[in-house]
N, C-alpha and C positions, 0 to 999 in steps of 0.2 A: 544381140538383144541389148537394147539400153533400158535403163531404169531412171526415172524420172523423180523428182519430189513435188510431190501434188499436197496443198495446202488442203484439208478437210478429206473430203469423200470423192471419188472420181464417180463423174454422171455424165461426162459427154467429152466424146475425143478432141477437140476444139480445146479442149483444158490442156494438152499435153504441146499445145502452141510454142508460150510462153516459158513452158515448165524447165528447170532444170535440169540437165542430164548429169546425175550422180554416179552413175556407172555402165561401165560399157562391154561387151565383150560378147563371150558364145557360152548357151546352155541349153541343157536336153529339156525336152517338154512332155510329160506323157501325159494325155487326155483320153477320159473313159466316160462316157454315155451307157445309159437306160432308157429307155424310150418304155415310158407307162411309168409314171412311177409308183409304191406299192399300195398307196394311196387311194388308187382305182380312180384319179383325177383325170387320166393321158398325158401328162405331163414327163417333159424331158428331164433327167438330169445330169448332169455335167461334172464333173470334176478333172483341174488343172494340178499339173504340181511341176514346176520348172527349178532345174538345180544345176548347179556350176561354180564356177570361179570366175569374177570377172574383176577387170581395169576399172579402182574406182577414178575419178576425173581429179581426185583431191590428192588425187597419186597411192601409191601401192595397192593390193588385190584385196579382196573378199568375196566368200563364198555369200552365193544367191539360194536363198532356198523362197519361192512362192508356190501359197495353194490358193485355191479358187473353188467356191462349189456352189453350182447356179442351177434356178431351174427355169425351164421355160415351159411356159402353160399351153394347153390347147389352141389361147388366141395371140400365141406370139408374144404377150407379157414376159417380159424379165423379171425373177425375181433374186437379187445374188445373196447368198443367204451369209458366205465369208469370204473374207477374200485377206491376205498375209502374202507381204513381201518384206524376206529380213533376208540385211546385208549385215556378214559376219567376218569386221576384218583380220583376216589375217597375218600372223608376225609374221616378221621378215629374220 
């Protein structure tokens, strides 16, 4: 996984070009879907939460914790309602 630093809000992968690579390494991801949500809209919802240790690029480690929780609607619309990625460095 690498972790980028994106200036403002991320809205198009095309951002992630340029962008920094702040850290790098391996983490688990567990993602859990709803399909309807309770709503009675049909709408999808999504939750992310990725955790690990990785190699920051500025040298020594930190733990990754990111969540994400999106929904997607009937016509394909994105809505992401959070989304959190903290690097937690680590002593050595």
């Amino acid at each position: 996984m690498d972790v980028f630093l994106l200036e403002g809000g991320f809205t198009d992968f095309c951002q992630l070009i340029d962008a920094p690579v702040v850290a790098t390494g391996t983490a688990s991801v567990r993602v859990t879907e709803a399909y309807g949500a309770d709503d009675g809209s049909g709408a999808t919802t999504i939750n992310f939460t990725v955790n690990g240790v990785l190699d920051l690029t500025s040298g020594g480690r930190a733990r990754v914790l990111g969540t994400a929780h999106i929904v997607i609607r009937p016509d394909g619309s994105l809505v992401r309602l959070s989304e959190t990625i903290r690097l937690t460095p680590l002593e050595t």
